[in-house]
Each structure stands twice: as structure tokens, then as C-alpha cells.
LOFIGU-429968 format. One record per residue: residue in three letters; x, y, z of N, C-alpha, C, O in turn. Coordinates in pm, 1 decimal. Each point is the difference from the previous one (the first is absolute). Layout:
N
<rec res="ala" n_px="X" n_py="Y" n_pz="Z" ca_px="X" ca_py="Y" ca_pz="Z" c_px="X" c_py="Y" c_pz="Z" o_px="X" o_py="Y" o_pz="Z"/>
...
***
This chain:
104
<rec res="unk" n_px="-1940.5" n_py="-5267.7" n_pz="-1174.2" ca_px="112.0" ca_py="84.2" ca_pz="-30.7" c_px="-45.1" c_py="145.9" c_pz="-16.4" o_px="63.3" o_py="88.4" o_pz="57.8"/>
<rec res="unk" n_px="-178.2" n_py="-57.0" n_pz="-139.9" ca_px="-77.9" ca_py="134.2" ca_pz="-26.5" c_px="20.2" c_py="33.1" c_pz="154.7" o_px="87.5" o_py="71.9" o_pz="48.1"/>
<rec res="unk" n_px="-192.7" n_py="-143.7" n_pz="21.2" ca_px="-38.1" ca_py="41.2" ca_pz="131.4" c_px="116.8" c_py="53.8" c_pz="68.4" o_px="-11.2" o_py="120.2" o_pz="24.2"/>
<rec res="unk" n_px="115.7" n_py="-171.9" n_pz="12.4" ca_px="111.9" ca_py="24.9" ca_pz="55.9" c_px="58.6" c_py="129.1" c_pz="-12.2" o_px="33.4" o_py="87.1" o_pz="80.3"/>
<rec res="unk" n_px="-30.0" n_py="-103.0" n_pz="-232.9" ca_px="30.9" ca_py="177.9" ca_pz="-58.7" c_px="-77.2" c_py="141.7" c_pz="11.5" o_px="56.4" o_py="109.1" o_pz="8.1"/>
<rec res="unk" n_px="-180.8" n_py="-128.7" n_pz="-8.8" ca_px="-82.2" ca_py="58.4" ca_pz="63.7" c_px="60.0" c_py="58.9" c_pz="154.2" o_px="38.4" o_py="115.8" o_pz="17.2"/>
<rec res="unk" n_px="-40.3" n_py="-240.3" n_pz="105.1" ca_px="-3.3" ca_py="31.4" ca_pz="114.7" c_px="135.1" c_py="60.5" c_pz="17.0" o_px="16.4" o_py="48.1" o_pz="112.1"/>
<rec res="unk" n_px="116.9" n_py="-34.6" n_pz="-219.3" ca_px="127.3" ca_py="19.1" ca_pz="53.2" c_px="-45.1" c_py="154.8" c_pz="-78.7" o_px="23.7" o_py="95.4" o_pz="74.1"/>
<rec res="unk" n_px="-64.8" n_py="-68.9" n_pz="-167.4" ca_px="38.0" ca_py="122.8" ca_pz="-46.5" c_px="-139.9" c_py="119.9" c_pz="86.3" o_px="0.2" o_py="122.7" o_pz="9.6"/>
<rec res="unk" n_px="-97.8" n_py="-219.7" n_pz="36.5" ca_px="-66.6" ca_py="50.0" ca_pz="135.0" c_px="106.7" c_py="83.7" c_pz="85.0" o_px="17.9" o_py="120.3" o_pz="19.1"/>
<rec res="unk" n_px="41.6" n_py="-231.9" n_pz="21.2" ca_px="77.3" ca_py="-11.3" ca_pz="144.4" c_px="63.3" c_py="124.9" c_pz="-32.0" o_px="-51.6" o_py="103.2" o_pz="43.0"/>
<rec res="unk" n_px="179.6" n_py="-96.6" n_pz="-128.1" ca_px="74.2" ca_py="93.5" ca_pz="-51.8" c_px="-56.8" c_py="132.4" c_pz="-10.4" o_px="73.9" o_py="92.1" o_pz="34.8"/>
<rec res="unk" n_px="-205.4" n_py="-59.7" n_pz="-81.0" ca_px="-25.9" ca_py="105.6" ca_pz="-25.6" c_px="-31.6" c_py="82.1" c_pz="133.6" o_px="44.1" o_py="111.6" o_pz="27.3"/>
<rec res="unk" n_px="-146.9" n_py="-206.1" n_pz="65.4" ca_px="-19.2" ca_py="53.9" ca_pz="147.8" c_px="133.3" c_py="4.1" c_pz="23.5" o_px="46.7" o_py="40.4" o_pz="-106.5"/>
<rec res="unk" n_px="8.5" n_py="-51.3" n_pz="153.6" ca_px="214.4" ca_py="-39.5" ca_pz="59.1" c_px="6.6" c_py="181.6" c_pz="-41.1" o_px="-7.4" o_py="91.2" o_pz="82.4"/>
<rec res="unk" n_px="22.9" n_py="-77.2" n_pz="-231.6" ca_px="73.8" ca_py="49.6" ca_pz="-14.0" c_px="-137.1" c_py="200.7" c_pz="5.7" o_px="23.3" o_py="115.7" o_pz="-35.0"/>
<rec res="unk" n_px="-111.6" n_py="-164.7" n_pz="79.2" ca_px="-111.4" ca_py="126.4" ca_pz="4.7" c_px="9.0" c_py="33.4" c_pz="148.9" o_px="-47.5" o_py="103.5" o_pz="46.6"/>
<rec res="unk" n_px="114.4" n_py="-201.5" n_pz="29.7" ca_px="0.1" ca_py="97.9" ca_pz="147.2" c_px="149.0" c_py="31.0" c_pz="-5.2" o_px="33.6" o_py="108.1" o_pz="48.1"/>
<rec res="unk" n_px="81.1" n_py="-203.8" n_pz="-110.4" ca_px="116.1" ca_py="126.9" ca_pz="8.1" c_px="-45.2" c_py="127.3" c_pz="-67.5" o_px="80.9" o_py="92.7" o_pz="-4.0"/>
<rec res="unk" n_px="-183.2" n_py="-79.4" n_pz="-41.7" ca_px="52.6" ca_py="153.0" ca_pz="-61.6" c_px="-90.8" c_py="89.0" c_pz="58.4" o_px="-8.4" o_py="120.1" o_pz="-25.8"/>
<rec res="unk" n_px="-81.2" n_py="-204.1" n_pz="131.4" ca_px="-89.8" ca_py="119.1" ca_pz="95.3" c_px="92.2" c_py="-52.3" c_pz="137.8" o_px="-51.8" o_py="-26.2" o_pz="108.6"/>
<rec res="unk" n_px="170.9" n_py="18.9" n_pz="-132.2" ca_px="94.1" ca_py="-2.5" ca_pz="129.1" c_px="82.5" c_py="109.4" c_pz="-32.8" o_px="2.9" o_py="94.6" o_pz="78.7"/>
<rec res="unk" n_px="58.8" n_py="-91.8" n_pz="-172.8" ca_px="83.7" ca_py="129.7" ca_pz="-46.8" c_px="-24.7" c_py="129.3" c_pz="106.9" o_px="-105.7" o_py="23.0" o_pz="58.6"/>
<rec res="unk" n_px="251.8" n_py="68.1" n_pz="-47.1" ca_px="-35.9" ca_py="60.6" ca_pz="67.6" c_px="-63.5" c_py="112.1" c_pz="-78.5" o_px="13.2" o_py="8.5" o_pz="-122.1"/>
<rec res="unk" n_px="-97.4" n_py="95.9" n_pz="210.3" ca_px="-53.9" ca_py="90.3" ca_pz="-91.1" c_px="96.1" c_py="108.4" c_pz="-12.4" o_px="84.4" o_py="1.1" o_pz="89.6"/>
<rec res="unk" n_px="-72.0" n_py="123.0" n_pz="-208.9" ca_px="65.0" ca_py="62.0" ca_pz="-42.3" c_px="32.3" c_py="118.1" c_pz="143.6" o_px="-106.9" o_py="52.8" o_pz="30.8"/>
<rec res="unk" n_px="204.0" n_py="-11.8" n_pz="42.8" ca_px="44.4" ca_py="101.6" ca_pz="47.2" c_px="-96.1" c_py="132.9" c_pz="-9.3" o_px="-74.0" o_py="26.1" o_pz="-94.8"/>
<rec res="unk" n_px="92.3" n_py="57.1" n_pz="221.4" ca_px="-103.1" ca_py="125.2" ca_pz="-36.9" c_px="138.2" c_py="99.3" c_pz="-14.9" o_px="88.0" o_py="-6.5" o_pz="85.8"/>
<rec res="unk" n_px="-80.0" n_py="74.1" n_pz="-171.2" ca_px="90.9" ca_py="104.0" ca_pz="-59.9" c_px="-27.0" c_py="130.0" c_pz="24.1" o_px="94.5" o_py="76.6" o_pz="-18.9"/>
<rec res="unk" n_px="-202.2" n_py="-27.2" n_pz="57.3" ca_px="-44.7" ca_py="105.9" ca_pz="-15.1" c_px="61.2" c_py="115.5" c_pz="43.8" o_px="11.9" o_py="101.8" o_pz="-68.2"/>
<rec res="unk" n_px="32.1" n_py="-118.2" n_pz="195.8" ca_px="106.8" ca_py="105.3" ca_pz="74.4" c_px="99.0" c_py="-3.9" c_pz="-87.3" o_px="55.4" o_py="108.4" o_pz="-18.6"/>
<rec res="unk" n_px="-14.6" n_py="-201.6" n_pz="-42.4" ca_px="153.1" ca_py="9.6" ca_pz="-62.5" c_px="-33.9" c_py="90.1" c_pz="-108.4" o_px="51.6" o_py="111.6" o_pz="-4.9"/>
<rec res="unk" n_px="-142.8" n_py="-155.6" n_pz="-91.3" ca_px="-80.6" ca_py="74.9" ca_pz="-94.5" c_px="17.5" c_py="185.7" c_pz="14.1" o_px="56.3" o_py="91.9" o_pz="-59.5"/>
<rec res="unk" n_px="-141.0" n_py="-112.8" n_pz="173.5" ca_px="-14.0" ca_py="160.8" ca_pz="60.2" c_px="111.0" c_py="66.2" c_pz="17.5" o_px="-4.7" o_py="116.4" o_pz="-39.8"/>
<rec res="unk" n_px="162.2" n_py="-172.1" n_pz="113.9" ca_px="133.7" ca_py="58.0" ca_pz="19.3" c_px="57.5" c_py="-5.1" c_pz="-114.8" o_px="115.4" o_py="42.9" o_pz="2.4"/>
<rec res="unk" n_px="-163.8" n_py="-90.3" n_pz="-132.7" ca_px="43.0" ca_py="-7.9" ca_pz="-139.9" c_px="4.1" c_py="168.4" c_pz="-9.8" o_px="91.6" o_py="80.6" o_pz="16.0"/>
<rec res="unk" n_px="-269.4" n_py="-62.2" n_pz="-58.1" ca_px="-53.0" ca_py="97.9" ca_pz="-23.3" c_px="11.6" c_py="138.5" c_pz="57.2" o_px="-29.2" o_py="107.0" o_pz="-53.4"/>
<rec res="unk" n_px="88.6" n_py="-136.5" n_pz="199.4" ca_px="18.5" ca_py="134.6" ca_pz="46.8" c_px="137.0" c_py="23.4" c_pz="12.9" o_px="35.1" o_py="114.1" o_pz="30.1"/>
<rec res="unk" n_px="63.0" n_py="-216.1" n_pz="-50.2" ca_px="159.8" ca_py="34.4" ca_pz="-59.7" c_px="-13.3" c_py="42.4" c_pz="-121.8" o_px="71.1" o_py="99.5" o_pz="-13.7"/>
<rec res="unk" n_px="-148.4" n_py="-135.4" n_pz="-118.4" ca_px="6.3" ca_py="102.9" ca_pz="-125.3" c_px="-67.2" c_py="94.8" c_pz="24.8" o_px="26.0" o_py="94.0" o_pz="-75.1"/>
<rec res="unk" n_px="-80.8" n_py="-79.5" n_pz="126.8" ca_px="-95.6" ca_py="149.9" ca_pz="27.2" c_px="135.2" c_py="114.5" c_pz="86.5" o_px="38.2" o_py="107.3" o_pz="-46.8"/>
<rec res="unk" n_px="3.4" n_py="-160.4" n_pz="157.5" ca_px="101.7" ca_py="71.5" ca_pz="82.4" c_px="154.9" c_py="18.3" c_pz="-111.6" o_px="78.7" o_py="90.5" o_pz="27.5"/>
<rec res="unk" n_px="-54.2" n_py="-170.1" n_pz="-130.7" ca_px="110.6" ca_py="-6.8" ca_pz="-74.8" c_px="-44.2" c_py="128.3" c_pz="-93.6" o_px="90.4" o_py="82.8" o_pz="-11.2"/>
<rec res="unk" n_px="-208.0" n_py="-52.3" n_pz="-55.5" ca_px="-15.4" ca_py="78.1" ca_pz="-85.4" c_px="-10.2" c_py="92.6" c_pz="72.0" o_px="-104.2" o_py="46.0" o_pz="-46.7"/>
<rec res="unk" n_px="135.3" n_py="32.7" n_pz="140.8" ca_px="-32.4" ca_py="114.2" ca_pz="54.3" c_px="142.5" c_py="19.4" c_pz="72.4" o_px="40.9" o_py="115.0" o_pz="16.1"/>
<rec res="unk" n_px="43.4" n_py="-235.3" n_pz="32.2" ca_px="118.3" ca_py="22.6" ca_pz="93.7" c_px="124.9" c_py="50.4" c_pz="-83.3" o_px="105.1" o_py="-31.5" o_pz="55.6"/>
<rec res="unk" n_px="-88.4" n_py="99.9" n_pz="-171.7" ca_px="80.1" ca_py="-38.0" ca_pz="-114.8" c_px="6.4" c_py="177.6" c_pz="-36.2" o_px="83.5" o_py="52.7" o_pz="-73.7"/>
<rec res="unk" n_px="-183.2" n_py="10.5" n_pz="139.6" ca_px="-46.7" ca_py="141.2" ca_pz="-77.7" c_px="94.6" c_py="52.4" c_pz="130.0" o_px="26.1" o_py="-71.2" o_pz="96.9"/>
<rec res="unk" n_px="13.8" n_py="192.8" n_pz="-112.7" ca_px="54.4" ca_py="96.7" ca_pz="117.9" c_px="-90.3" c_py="118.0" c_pz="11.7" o_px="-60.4" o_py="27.6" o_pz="-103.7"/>
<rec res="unk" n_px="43.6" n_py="28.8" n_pz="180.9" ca_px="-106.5" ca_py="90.4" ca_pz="59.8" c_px="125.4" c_py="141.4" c_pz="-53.0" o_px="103.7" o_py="-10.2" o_pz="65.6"/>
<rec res="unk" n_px="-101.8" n_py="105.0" n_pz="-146.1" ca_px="90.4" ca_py="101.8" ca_pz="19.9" c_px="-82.0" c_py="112.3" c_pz="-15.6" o_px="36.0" o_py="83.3" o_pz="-83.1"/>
<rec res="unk" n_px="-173.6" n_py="-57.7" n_pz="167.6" ca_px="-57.7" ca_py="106.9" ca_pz="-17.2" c_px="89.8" c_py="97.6" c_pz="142.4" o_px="-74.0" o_py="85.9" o_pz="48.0"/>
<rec res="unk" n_px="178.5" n_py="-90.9" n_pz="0.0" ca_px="51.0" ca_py="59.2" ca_pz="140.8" c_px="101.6" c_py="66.4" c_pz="-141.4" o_px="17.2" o_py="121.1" o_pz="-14.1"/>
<rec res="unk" n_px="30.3" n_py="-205.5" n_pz="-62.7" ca_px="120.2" ca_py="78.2" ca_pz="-124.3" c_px="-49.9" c_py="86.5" c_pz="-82.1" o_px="76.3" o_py="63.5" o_pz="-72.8"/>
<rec res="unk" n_px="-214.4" n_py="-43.6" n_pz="68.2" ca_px="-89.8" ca_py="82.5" ca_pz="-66.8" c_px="71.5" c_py="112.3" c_pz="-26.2" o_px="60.2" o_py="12.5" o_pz="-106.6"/>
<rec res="unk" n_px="-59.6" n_py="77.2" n_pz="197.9" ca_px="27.1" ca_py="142.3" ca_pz="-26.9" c_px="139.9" c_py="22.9" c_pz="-33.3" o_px="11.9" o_py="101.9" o_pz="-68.0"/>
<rec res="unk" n_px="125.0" n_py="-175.5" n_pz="98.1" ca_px="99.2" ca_py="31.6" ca_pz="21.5" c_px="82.9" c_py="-18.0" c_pz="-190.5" o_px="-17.9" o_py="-61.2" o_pz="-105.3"/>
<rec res="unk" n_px="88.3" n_py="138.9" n_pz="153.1" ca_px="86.9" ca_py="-48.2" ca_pz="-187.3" c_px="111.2" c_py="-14.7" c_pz="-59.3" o_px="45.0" o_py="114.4" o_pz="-7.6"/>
<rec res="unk" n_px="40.5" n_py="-197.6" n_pz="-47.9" ca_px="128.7" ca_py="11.2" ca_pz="-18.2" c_px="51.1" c_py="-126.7" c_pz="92.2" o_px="-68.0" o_py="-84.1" o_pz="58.8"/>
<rec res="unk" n_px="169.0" n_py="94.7" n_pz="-63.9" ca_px="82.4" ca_py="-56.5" ca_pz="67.0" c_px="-71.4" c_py="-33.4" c_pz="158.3" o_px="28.8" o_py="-113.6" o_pz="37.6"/>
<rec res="unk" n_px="-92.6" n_py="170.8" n_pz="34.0" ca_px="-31.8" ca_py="-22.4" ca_pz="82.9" c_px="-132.3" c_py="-65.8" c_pz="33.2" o_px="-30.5" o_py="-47.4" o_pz="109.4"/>
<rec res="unk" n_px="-76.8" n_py="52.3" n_pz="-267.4" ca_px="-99.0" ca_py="-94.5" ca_pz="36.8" c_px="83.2" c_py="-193.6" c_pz="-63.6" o_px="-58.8" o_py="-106.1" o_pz="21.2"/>
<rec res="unk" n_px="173.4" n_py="114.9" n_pz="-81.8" ca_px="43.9" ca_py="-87.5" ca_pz="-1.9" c_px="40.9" c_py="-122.1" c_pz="94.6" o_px="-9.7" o_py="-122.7" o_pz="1.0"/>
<rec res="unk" n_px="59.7" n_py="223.7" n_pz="76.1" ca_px="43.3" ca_py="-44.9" ca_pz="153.1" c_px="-95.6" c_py="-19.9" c_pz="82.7" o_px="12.3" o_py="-64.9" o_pz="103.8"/>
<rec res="unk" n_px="-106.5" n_py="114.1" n_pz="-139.2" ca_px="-123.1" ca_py="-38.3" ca_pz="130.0" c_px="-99.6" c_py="-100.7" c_pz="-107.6" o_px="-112.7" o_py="-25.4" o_pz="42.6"/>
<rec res="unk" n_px="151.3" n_py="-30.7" n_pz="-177.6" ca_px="-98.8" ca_py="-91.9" ca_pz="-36.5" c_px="58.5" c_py="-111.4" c_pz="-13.5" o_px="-72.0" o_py="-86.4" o_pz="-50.1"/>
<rec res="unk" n_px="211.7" n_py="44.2" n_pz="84.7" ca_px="121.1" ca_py="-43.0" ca_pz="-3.1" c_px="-45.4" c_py="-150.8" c_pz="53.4" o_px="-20.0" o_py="-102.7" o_pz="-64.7"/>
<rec res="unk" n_px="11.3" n_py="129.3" n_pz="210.1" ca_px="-49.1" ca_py="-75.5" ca_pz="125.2" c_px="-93.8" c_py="-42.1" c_pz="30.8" o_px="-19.7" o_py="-86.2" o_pz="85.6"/>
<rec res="unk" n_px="-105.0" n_py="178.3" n_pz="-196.3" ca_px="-130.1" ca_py="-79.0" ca_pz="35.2" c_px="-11.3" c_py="-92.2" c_pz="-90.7" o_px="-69.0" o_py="-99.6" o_pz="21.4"/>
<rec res="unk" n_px="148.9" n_py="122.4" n_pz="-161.5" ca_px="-6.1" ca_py="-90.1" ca_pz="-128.0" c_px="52.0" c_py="-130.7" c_pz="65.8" o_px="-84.3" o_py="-89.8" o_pz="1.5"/>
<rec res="unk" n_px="207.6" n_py="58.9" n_pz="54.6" ca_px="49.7" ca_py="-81.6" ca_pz="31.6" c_px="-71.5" c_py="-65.1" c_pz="89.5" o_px="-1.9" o_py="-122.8" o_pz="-8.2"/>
<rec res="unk" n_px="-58.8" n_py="177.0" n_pz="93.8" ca_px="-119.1" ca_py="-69.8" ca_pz="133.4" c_px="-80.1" c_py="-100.3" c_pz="-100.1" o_px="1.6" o_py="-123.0" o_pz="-3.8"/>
<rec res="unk" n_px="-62.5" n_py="204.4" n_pz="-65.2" ca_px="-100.0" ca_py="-57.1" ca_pz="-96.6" c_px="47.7" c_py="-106.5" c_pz="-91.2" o_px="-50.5" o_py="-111.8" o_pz="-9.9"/>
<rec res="unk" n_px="155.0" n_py="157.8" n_pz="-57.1" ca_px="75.3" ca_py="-182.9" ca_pz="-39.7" c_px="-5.5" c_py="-127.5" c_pz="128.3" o_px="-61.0" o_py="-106.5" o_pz="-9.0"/>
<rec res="unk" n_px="111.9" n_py="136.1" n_pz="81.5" ca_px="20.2" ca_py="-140.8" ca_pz="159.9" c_px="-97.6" c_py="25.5" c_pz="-23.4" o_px="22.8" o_py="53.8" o_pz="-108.4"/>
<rec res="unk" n_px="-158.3" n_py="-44.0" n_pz="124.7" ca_px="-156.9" ca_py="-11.6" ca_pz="54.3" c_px="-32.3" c_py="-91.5" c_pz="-138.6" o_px="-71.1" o_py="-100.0" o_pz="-9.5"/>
<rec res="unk" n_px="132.5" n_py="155.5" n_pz="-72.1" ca_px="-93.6" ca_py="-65.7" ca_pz="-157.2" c_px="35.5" c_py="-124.3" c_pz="3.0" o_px="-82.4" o_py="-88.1" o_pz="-24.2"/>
<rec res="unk" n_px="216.6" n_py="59.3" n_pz="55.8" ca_px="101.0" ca_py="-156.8" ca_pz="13.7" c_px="-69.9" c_py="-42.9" c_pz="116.8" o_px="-73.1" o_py="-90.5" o_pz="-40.1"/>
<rec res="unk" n_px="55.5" n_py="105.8" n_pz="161.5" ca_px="-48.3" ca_py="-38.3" ca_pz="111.0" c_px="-141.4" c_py="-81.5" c_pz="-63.9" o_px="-27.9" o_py="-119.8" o_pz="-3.2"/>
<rec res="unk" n_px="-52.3" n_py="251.6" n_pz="-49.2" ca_px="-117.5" ca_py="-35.3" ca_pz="-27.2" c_px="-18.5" c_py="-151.0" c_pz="-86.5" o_px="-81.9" o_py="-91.2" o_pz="11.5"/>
<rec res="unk" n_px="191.7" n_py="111.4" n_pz="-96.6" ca_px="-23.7" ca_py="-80.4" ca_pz="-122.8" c_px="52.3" c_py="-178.8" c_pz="85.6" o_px="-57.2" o_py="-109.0" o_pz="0.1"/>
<rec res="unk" n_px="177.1" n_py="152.8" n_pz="56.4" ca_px="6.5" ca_py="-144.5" ca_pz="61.3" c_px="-99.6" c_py="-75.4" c_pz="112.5" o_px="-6.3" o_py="-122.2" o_pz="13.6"/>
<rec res="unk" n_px="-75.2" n_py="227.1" n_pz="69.2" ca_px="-155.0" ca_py="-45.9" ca_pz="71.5" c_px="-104.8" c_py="-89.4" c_pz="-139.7" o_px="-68.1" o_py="-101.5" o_pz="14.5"/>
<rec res="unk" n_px="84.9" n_py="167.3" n_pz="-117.4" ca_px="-74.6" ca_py="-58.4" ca_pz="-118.0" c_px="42.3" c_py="-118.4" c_pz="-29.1" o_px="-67.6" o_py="-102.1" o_pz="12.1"/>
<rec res="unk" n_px="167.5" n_py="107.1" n_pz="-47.2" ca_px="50.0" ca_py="-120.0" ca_pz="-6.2" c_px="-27.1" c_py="-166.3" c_pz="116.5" o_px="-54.3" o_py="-104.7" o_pz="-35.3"/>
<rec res="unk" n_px="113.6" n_py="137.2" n_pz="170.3" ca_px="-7.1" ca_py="-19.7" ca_pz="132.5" c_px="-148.2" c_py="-66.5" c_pz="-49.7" o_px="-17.4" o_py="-112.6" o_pz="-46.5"/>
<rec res="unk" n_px="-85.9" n_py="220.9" n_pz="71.7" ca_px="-135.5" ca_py="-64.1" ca_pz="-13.5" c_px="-81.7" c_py="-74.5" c_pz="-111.1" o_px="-103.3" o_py="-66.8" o_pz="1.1"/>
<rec res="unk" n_px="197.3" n_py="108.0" n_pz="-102.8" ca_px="-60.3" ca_py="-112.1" ca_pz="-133.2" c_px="45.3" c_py="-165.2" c_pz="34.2" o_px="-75.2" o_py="-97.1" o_pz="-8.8"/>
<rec res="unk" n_px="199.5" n_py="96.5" n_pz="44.1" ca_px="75.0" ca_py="-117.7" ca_pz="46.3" c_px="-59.6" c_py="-51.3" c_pz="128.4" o_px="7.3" o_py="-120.1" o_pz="-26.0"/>
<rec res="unk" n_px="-50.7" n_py="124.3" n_pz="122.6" ca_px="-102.8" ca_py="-6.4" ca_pz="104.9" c_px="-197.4" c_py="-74.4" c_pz="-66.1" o_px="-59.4" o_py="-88.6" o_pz="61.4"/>
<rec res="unk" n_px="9.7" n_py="150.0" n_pz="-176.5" ca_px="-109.0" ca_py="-33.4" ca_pz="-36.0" c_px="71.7" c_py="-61.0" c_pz="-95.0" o_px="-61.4" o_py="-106.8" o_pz="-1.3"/>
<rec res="unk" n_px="152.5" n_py="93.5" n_pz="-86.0" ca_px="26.7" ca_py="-160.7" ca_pz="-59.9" c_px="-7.3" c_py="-112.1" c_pz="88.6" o_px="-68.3" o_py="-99.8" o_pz="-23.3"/>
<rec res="unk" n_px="151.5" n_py="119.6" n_pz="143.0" ca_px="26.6" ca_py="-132.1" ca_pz="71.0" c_px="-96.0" c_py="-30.1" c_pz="70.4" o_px="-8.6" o_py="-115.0" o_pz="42.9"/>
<rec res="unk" n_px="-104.0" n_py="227.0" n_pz="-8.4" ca_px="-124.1" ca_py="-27.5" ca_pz="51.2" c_px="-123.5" c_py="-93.9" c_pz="-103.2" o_px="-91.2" o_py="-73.8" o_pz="37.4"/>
<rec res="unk" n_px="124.2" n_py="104.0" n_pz="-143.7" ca_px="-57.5" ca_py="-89.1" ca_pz="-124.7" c_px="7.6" c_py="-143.6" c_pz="-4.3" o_px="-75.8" o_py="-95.0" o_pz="19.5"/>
<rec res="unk" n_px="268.6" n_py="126.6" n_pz="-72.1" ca_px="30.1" ca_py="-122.1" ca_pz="16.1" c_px="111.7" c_py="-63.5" c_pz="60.0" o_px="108.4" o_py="-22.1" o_pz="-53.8"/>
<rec res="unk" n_px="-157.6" n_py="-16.6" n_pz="216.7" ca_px="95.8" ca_py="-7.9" ca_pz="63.1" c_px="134.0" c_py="-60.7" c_pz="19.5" o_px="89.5" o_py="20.7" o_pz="82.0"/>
<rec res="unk" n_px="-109.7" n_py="-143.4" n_pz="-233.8" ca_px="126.3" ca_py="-107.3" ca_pz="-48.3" c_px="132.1" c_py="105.0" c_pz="-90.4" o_px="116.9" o_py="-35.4" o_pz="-15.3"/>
<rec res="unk" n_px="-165.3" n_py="140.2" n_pz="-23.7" ca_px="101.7" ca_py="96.9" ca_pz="-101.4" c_px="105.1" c_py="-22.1" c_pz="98.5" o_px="-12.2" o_py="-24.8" o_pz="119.9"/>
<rec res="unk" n_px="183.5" n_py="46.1" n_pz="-234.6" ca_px="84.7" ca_py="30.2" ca_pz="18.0" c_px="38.3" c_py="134.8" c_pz="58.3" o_px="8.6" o_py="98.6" o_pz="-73.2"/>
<rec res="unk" n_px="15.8" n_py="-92.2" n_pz="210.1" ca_px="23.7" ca_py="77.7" ca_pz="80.7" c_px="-58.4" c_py="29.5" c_pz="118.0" o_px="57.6" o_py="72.1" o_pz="81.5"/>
<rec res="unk" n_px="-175.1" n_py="-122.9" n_pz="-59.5" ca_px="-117.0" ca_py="-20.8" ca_pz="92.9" c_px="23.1" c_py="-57.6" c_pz="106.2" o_px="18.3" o_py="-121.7" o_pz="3.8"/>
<rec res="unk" n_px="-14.8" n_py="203.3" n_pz="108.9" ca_px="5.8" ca_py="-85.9" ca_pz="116.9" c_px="-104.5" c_py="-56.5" c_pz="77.8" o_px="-95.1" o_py="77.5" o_pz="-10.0"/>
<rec res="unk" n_px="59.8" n_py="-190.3" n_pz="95.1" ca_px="-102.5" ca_py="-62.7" ca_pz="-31.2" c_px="-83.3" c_py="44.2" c_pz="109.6" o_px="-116.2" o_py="-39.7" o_pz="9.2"/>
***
């Protein structure tokens, strides 16, 4: 009876030591990683407006000419921020490819 138990909890243990050197191995992320990093990098900079052209002008009229670049610079900051997004959601599902929302 010993003996038996021995050879089954043998058996079991080999069984169950090559499912887990069958597993698949973990995904390479790295690009996703990288389009993480260079959407927050491009978000913190897409958000600023350039108004050194409004420099000199004054009144009412450097208003009007900082008007349009302010507003450029909002869409770029939103643009930017939803690429961030876009690519965080991309290296989740590259992680883990079972998440809710993940296409396969």
C-alpha cells in the first residue's frame, strides 16, 4: 500500500512538472512598453502652445493672435492624451491577453 503511494504521488508530481514547462512563455512587450513611453513624453510637451510669434504685439491684438494657437494646443494635448491612453490599453492586453476588452 506504502509502495503504491509512493509511485502515484511520483507519477503526479512528474505529470504535473512538465505541464508547467509546457506553459506558454510570457509575451515580449517591449515595443508596447516603448509607445507607452514616447506617448507620455509627446503628451507633456503637446499641451504647451508656442506664442513666442505673440511676443511683441499688445492688447487686444496679441489676444487674437494667442487665441488660435492656445486652442491648437488644447486638440494636441487631448489628441496626445488619448494616444496615451490607446497605448497603455495595447501593453495591458499585451500582458494579459485574457483582460476584459482584449482582442485576441
Amino acid at each position: 500500500m506504502r509502495r503504491m503511494f509512493l509511485v502515484l504521488v511520483t507519477g503526479m508530481t512528474l505529470g504535473l512538472s512538465t505541464l508547467a514547462l509546457a506553459a506558454d512563455p510570457p509575451p515580449d512587450c517591449t515595443e508596447k512598453q516603448k509607445a507607452v513611453d514616447d506617448a507620455k513624453s509627446a503628451a507633456k510637451t503637446a499641451g504647451k502652445p508656442d506664442l513666442s510669434s505673440c511676443k511683441e504685439m499688445k492688447g487686444k491684438e496679441k489676444s487674437e493672435c494667442e487665441k488660435p494657437l492656445k486652442d491648437k494646443a488644447k486638440e494636441d494635448g487631448k489628441a496626445a492624451k488619448d494616444k496615451v491612453k490607446e497605448a497603455q490599453t495595447a501593453l495591458a492586453c499585451c500582458k494579459n491577453p485574457k483582460k476584459k476588452g482584449c482582442t485576441p
